[in-house]
TORSEKE-681846 format. One record per residue (C-alpha): residue number from 0; residue in three letters; x, z, y negated. Coordinates in Angstrom, 3 decimals. Layout:
BEGIN
<r NUM 'ALA' <X Z Y>> ...
END
This chain:
BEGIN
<r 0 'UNK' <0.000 0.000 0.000>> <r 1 'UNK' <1.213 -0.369 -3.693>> <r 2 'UNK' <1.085 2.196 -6.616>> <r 3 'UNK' <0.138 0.762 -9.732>> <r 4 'UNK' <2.742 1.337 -12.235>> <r 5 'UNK' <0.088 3.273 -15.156>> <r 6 'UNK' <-2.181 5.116 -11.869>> <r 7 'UNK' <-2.185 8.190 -11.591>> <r 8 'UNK' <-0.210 8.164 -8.353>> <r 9 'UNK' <2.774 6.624 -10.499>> <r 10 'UNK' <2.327 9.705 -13.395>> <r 11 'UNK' <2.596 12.009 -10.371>> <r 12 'UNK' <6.223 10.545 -9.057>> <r 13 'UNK' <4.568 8.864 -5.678>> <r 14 'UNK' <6.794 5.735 -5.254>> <r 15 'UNK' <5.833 2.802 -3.119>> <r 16 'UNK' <6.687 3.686 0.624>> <r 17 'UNK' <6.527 7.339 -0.124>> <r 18 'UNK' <3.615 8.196 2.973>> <r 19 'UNK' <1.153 10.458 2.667>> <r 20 'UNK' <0.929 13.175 4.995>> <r 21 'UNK' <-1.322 16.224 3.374>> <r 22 'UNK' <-3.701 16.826 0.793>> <r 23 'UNK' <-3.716 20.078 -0.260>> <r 24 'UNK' <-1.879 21.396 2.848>> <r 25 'UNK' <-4.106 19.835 5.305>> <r 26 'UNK' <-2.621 16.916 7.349>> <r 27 'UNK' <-3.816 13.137 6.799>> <r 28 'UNK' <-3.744 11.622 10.179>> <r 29 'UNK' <-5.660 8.099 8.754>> <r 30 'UNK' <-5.856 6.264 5.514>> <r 31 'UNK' <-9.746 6.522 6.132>> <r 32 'UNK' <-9.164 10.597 6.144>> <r 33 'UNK' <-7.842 9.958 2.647>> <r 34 'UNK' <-10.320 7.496 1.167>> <r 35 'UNK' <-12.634 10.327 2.176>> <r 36 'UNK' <-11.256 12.726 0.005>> <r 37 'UNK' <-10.864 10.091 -2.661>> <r 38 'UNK' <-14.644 9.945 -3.813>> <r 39 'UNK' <-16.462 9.423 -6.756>> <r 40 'UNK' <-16.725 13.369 -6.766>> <r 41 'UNK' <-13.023 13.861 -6.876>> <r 42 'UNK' <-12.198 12.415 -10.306>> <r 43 'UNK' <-10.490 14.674 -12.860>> <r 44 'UNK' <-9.298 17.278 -9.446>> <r 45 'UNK' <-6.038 18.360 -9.283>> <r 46 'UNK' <-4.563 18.049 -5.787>> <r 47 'UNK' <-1.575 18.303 -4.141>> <r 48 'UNK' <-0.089 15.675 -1.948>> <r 49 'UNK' <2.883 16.599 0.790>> <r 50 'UNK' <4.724 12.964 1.149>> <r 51 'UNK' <7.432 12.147 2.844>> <r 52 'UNK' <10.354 9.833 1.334>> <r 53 'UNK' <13.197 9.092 3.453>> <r 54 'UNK' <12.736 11.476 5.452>> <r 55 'UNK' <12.346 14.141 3.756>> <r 56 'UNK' <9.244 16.434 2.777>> <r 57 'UNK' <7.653 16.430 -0.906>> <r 58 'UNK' <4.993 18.263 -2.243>> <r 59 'UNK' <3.662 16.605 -5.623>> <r 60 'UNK' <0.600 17.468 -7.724>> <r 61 'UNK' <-1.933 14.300 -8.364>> <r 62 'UNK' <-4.556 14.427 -11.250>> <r 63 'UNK' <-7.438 11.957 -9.738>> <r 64 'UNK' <-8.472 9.479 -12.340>> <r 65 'UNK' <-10.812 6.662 -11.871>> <r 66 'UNK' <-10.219 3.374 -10.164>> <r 67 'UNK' <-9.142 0.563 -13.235>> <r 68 'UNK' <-11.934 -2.491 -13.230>> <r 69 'UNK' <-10.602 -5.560 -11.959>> 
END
């Protein structure tokens, strides 16, 4: 997947090929699990997202902001 350069994901310091493995401490197993949590509901939520980038574990903090119009 690709993070847009001005998204949110960007602001938070998620590069591309960084890979999601928790939200908020609890694991994402699928990229459905995390377009779950992703709903209109969760705009403006703080989270916190545990990556992992070469290897290593990250823990960053993610403000949810709406999706841009194409």
């Amino acid at each position: 997947m690709k993070v847009e350069p001005q998204g949110p994901a960007a602001k938070a310091g998620v590069h591309q090929g960084d890979i999601i493995v928790a939200w908020n401490g609890e694991p994402i197993r699928h990229a459905r699990s995390l377009l779950r949590a992703l709903g209109p509901d969760s705009v403006g939520q703080t989270v916190t997202l545990g990556l992992r980038r070469g290897g290593e574990a990250k823990d960053v903090p993610l403000t949810i902001a709406e999706r841009p119009t194409a």
